[in-house]
C-alpha beads as a LAMMPS data file, in Angstrom:
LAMMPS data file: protein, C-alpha beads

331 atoms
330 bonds

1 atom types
1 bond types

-500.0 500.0 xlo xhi
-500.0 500.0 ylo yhi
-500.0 500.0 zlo zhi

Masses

1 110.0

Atoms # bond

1 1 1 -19.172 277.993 -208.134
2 1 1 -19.449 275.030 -210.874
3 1 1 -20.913 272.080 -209.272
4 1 1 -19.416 268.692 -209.905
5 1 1 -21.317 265.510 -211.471
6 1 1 -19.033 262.838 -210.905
7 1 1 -15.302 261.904 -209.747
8 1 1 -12.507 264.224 -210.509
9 1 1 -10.072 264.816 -213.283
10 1 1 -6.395 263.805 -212.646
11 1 1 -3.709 266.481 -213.427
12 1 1 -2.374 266.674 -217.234
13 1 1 1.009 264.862 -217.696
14 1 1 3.574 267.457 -215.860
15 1 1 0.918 269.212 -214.332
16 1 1 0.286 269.200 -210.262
17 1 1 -3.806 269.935 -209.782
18 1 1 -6.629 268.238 -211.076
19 1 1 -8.029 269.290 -214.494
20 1 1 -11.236 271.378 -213.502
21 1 1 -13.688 273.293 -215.740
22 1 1 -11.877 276.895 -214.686
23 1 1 -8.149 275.186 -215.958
24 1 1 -10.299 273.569 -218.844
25 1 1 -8.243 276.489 -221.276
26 1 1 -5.025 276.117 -219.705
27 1 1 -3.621 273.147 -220.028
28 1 1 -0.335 271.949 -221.919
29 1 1 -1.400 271.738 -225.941
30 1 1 -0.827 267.674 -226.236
31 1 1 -3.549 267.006 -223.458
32 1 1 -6.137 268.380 -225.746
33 1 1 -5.345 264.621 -228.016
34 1 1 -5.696 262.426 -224.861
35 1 1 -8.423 260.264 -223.816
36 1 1 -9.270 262.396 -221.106
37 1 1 -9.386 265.374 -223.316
38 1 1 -12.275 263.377 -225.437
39 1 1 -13.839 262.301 -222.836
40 1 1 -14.396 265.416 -221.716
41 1 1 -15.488 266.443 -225.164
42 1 1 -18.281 263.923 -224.974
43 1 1 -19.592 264.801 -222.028
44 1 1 -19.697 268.643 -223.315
45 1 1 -21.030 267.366 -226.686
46 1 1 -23.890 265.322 -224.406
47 1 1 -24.662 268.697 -222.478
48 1 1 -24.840 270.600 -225.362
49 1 1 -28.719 271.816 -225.503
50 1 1 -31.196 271.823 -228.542
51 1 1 -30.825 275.927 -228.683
52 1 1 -27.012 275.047 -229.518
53 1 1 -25.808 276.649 -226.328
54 1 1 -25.013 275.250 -222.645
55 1 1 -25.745 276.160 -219.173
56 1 1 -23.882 277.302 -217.283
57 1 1 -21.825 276.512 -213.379
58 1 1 -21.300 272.978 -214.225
59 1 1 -17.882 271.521 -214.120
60 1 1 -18.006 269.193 -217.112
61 1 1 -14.553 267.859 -216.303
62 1 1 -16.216 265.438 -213.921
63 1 1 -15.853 261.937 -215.213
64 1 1 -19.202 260.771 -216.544
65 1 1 -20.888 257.210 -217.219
66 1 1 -22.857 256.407 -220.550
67 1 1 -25.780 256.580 -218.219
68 1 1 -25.254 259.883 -216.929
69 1 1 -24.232 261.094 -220.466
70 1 1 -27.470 259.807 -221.674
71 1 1 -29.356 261.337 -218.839
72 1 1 -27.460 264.725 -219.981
73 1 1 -28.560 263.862 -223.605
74 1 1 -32.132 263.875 -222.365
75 1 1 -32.242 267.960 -221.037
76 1 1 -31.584 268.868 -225.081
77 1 1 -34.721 270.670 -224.661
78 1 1 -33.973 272.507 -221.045
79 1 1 -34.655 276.443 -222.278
80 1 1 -31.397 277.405 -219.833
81 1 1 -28.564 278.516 -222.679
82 1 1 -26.922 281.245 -221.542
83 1 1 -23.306 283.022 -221.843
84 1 1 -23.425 283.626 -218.134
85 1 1 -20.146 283.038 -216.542
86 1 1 -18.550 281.941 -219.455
87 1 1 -20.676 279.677 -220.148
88 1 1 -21.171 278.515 -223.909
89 1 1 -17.692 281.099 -224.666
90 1 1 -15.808 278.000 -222.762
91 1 1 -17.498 274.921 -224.213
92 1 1 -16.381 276.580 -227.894
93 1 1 -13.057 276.993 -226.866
94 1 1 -12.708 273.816 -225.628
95 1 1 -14.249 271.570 -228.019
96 1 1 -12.272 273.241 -230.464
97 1 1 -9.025 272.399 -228.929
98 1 1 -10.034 269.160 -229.026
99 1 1 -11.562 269.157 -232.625
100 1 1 -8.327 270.415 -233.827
101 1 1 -6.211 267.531 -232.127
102 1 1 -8.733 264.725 -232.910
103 1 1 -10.400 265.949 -235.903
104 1 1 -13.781 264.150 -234.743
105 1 1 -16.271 265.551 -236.895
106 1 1 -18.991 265.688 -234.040
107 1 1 -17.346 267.968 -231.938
108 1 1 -16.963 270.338 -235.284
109 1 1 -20.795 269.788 -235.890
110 1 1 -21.111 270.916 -232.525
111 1 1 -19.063 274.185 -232.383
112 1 1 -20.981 275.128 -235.677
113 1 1 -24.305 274.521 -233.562
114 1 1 -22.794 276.957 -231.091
115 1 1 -21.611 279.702 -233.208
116 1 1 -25.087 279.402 -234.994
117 1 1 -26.532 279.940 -231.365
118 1 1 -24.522 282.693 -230.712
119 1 1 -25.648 284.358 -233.543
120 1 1 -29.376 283.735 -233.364
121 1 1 -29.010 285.752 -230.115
122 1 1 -27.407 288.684 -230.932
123 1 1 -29.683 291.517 -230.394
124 1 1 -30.011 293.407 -234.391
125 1 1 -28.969 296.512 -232.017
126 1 1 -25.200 294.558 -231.667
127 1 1 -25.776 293.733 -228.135
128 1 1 -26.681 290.327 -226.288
129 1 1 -28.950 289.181 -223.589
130 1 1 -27.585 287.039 -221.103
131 1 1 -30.134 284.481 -221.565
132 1 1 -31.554 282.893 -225.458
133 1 1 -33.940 282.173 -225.328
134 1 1 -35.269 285.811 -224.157
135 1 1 -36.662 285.319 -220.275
136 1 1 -38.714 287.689 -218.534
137 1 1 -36.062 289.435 -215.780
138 1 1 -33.250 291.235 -216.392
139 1 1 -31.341 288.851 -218.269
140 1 1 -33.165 290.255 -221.157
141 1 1 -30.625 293.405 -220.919
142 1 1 -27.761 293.607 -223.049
143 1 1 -25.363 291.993 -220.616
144 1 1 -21.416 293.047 -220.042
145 1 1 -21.522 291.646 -216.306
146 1 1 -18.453 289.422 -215.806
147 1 1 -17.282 289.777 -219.217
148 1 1 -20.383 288.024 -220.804
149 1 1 -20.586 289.792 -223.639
150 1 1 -16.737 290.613 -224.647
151 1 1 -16.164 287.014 -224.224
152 1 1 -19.184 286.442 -227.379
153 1 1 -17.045 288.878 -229.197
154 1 1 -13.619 287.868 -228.862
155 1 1 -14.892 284.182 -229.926
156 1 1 -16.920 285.381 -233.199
157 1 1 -13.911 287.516 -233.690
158 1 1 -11.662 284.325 -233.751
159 1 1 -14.148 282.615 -235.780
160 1 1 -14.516 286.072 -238.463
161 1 1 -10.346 285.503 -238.865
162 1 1 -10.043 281.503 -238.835
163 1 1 -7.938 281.949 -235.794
164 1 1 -7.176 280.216 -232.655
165 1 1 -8.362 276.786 -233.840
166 1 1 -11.422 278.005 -236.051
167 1 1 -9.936 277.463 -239.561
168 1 1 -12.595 275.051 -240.153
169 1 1 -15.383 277.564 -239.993
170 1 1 -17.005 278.128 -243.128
171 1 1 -16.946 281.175 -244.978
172 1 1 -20.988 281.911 -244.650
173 1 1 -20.446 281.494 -240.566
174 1 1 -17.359 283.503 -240.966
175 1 1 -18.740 286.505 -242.991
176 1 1 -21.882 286.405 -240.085
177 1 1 -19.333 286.510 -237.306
178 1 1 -17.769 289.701 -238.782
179 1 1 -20.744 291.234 -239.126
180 1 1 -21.862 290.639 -235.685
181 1 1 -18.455 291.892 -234.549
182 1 1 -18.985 294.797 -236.128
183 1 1 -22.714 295.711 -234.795
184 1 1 -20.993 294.745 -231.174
185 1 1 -18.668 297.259 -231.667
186 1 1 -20.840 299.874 -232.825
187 1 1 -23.078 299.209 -229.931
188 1 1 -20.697 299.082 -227.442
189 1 1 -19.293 302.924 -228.690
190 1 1 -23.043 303.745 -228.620
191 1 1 -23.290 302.790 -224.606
192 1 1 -20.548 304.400 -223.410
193 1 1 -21.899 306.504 -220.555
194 1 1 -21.038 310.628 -220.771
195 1 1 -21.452 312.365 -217.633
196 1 1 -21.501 316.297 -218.573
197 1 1 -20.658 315.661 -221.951
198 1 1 -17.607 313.943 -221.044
199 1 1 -17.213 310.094 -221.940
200 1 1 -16.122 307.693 -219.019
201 1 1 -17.064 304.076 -218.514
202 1 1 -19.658 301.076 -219.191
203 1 1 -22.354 299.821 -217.251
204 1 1 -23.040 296.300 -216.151
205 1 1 -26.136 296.012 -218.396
206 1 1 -27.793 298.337 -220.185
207 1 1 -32.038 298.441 -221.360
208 1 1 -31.716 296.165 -225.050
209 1 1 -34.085 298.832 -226.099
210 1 1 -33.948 302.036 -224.870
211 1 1 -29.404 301.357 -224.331
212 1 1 -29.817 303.258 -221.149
213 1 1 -28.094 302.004 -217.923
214 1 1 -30.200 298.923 -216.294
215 1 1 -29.860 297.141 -212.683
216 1 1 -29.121 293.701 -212.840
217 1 1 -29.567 291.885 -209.245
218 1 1 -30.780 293.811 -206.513
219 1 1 -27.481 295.243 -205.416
220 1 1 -25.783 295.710 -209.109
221 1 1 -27.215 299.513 -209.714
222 1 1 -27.538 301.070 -212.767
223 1 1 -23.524 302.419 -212.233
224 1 1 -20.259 302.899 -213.955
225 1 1 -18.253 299.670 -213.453
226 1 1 -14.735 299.771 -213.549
227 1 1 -14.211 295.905 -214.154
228 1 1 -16.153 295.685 -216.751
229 1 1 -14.523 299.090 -218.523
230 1 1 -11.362 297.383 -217.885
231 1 1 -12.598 294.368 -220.373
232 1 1 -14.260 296.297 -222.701
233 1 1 -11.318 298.570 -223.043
234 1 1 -9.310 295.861 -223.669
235 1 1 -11.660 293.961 -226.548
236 1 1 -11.545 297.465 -228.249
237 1 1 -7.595 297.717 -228.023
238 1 1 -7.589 294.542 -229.691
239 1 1 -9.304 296.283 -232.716
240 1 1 -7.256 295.978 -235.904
241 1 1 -6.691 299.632 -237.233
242 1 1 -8.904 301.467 -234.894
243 1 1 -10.962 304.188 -235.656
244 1 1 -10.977 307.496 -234.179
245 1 1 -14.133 306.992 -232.305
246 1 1 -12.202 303.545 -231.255
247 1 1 -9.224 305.355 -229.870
248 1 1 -11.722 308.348 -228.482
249 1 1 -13.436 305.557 -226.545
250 1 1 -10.165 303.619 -224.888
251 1 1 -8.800 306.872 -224.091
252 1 1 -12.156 308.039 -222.377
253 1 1 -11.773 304.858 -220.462
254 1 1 -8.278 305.613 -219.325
255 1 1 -9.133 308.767 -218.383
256 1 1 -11.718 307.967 -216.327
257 1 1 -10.240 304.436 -214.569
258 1 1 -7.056 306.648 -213.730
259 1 1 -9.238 309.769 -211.745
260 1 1 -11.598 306.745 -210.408
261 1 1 -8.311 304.850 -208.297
262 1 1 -9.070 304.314 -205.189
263 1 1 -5.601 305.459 -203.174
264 1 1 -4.710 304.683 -199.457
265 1 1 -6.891 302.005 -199.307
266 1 1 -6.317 300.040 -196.373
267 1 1 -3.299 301.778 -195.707
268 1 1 -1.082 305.222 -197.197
269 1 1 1.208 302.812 -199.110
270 1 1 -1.149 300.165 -200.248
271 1 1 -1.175 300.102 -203.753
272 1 1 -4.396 301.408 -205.516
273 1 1 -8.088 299.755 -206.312
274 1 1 -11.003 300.622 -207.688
275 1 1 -14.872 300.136 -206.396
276 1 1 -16.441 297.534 -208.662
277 1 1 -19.606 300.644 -209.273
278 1 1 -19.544 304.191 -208.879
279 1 1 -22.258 306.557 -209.005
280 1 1 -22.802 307.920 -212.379
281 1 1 -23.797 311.649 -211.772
282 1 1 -21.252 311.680 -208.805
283 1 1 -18.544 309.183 -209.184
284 1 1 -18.685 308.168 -205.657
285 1 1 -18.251 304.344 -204.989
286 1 1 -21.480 302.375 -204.295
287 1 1 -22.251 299.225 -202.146
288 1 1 -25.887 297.258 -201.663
289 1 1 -27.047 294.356 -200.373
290 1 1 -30.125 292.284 -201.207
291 1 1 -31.970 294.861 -199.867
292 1 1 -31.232 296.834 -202.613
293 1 1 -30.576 300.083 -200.383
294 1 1 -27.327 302.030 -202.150
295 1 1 -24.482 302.340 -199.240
296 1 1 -21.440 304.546 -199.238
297 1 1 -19.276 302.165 -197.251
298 1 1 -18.739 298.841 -197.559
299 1 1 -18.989 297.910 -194.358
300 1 1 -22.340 299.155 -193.718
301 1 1 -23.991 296.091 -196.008
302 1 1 -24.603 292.912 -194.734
303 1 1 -21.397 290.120 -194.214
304 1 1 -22.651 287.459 -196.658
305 1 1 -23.049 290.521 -199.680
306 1 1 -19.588 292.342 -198.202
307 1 1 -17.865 288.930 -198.616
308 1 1 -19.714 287.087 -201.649
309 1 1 -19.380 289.888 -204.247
310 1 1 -16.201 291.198 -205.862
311 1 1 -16.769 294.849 -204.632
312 1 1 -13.336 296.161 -205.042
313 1 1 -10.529 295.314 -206.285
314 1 1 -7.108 296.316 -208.456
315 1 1 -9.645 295.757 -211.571
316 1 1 -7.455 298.394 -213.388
317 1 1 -3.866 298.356 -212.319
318 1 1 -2.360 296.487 -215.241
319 1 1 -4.581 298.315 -217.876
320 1 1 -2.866 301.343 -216.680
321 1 1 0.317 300.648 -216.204
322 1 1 1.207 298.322 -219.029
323 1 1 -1.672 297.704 -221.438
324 1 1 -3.002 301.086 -222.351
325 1 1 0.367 302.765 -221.977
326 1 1 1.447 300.546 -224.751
327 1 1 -1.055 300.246 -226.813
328 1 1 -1.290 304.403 -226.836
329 1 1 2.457 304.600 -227.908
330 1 1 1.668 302.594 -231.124
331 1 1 -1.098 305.057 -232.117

Bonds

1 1 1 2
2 1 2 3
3 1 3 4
4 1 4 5
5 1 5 6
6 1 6 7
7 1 7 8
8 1 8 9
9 1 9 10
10 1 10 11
11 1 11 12
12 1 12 13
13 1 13 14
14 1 14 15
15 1 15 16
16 1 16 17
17 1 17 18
18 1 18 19
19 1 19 20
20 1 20 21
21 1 21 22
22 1 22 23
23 1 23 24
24 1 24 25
25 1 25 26
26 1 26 27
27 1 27 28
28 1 28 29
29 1 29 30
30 1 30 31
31 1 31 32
32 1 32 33
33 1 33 34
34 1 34 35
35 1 35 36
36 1 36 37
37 1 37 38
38 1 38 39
39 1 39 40
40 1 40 41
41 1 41 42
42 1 42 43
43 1 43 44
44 1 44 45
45 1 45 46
46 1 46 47
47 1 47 48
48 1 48 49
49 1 49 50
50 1 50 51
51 1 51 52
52 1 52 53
53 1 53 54
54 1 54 55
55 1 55 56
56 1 56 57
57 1 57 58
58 1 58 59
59 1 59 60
60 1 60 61
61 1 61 62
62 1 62 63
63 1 63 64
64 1 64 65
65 1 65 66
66 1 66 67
67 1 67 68
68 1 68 69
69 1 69 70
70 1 70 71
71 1 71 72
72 1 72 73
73 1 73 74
74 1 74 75
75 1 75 76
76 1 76 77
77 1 77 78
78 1 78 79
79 1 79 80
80 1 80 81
81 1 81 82
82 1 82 83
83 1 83 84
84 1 84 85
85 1 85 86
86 1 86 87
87 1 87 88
88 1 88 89
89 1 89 90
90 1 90 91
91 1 91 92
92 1 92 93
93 1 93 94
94 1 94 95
95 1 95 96
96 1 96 97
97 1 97 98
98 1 98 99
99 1 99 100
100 1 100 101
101 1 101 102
102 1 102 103
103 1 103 104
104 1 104 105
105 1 105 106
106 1 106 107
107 1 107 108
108 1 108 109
109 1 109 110
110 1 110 111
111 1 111 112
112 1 112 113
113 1 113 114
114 1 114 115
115 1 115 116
116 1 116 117
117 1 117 118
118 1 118 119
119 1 119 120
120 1 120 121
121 1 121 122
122 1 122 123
123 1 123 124
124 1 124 125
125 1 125 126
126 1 126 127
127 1 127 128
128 1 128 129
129 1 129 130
130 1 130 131
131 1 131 132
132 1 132 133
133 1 133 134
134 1 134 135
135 1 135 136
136 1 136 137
137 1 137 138
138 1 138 139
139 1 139 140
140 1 140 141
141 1 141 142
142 1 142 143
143 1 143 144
144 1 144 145
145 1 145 146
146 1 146 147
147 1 147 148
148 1 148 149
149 1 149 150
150 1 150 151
151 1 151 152
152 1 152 153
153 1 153 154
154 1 154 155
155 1 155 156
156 1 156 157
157 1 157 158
158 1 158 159
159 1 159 160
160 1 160 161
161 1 161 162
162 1 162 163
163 1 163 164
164 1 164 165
165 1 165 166
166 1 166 167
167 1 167 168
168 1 168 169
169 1 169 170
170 1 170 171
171 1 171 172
172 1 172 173
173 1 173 174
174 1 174 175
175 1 175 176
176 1 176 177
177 1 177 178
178 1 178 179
179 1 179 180
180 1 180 181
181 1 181 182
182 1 182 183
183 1 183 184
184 1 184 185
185 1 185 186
186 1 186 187
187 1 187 188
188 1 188 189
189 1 189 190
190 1 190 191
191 1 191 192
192 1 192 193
193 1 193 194
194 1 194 195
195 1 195 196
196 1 196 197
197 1 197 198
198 1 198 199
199 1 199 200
200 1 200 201
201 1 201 202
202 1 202 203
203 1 203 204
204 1 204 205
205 1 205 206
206 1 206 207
207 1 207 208
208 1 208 209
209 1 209 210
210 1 210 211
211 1 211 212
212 1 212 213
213 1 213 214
214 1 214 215
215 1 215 216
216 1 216 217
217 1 217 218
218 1 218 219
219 1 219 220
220 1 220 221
221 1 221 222
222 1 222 223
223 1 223 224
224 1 224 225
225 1 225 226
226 1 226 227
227 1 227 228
228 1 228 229
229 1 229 230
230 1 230 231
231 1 231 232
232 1 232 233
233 1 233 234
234 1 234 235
235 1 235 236
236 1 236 237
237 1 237 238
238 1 238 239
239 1 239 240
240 1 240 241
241 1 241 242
242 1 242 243
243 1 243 244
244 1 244 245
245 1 245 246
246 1 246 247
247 1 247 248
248 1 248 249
249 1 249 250
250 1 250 251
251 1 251 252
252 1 252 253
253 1 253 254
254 1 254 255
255 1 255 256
256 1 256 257
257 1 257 258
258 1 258 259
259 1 259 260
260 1 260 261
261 1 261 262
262 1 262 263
263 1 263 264
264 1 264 265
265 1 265 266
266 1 266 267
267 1 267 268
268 1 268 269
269 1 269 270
270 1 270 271
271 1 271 272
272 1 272 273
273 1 273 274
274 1 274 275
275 1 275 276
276 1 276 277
277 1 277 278
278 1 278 279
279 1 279 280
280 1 280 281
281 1 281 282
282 1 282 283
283 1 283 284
284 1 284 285
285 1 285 286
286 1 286 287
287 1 287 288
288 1 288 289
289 1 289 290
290 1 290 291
291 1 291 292
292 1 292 293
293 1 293 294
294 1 294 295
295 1 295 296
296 1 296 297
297 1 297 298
298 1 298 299
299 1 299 300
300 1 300 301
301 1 301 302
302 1 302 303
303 1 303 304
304 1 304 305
305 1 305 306
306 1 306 307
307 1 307 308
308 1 308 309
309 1 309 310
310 1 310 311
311 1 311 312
312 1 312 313
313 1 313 314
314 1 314 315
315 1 315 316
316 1 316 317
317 1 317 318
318 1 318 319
319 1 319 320
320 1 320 321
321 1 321 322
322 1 322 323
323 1 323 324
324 1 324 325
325 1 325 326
326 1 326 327
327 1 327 328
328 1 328 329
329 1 329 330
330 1 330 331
């Protein structure tokens, strides 16, 4: 959860909750122009590190003093970038929003810093590490846990077209984000896990080297996860003009989300869910706690794992119903 350094927020005109780094995106168009709106863009532009990336679980939104700011100013060097959690993906967004209401020239310097960040850290393979610079654990492995990666892509993407507020973006930085679009892409095709010959889903995180399955923490197994296929599916429908591999790839996806459902679960008519990992050679849902020891049941790991982790879940149910359905018809 994103810890708070200083008072709260209060709610955008209209609006009835405070402004908070996970409504950061969401709020009414006009607030992005308002004082609070640059303060908050200060305080990001403070936190931004040397690298040109941020850390991440901090809830910016917290009103901030020129001391603090300063004191924020001084961890430039801190070695902690990372697009964890949305972290760096959501201070772009956002100082764009405000860039494009303000036109303050620092907070364009700054999203340039960011995009050049995000770039330096692309693995040449298409992938990225969770971490830049490189540490020494797992957060060296190509990294599609929680949507890290897809949300990299969908940004450079915007940035590749001018859209969403990136018009500004040069056409050097533009031309790179294409290309690193397009090794992403390739990459992600290239990880797609076949069991038997038959395509089906995406790891967590995958070796940056050897693009083989990888555990993360001690109870995220090298797996098929079905949130995380749901998200990559979805970056790949978003593909102008797919190619056949493309299509072959979503489809694969479908396939295997809709034989994955989990049906019955509590009850007959509860509608369905799907286990956050299954196992890859026999597509039956796993659970582990911090002992690392794979469980068939979820009840059988400890209470603080069973209730701190999103283990299952109806990760799928609008892909299938809605999404793919209608992005198949237009094919």
């Amino acid at each position: 959860m994103a810890k708070a350094i200083g008072g709260p927020l209060p709610p955008a005109p209209g609006q009835g909750s405070p402004v908070t780094w996970a409504t950061i995106l969401r709020q009414p168009s006009p607030w992005y122009a308002s004082a609070d709106a640059k303060a908050v863009a200060e305080t990001v532009r403070a936190s931004q590190r040397a690298t040109g990336g941020w850390p991440k679980n901090t809830d910016w939104t917290a009103l901030q003093s020129d001391a603090e700011r300063q004191a924020l100013r001084n961890a430039r060097a801190e070695t902690d970038s990372t697009i964890d959690n949305g972290a760096t993906v959501t201070e772009l967004r956002f100082l764009t929003r405000v860039y494009v209401a303000t036109r303050d020239e620092l907070l364009r310097e700054a999203v340039l810093r960011g995009l050049d960040y995000l770039l330096a850290s692309q693995y040449s393979n298409g992938g990225w590490p969770q971490y830049f610079p490189l540490r020494t654990d797992y957060s060296r492995d190509i990294t599609f846990n929680d949507d890290a990666m897809t949300g990299v892509v969908l940004l450079l993407k915007d940035a590749a077209d001018g859209s969403a507020g990136f018009e500004f973006v040069d056409k050097a930085r533009r031309d790179r984000a294409a290309a690193a679009v397009t090794r992403a892409i390739a990459v992600i095709l290239r990880t797609q896990i076949r069991v038997n010959g038959t395509l089906t889903g995406w790891c967590q995180q995958y070796d940056a080297d050897a693009l083989t399955p990888a555990r993360g923490r001690s109870y995220e197994h090298p797996s098929i996860a079905s949130r995380e296929t749901v998200g990559i599916a979805r970056l790949l429908m978003g593909v102008p003009n797919p190619s056949p591999e493309i299509v072959a790839a979503v489809d694969a996806a479908a396939a295997w989300l809709g034989k994955s459902e989990l049906k019955g679960v509590p009850e007959a008519t509860a509608p369905g869910l799907w286990a956050r990992f299954y196992d890859i050679a026999t597509n039956r849902p796993i659970y582990s706690g911090r002992d690392g020891v794979i469980k068939y049941r979820l009840d059988e790991i400890e209470l603080e794992r069973r209730t701190g982790y999103s283990w299952v879940g109806p990760y799928a149910a609008a892909f299938l119903t809605t999404e793919y359905p209608k992005w198949r018809a237009a094919r």
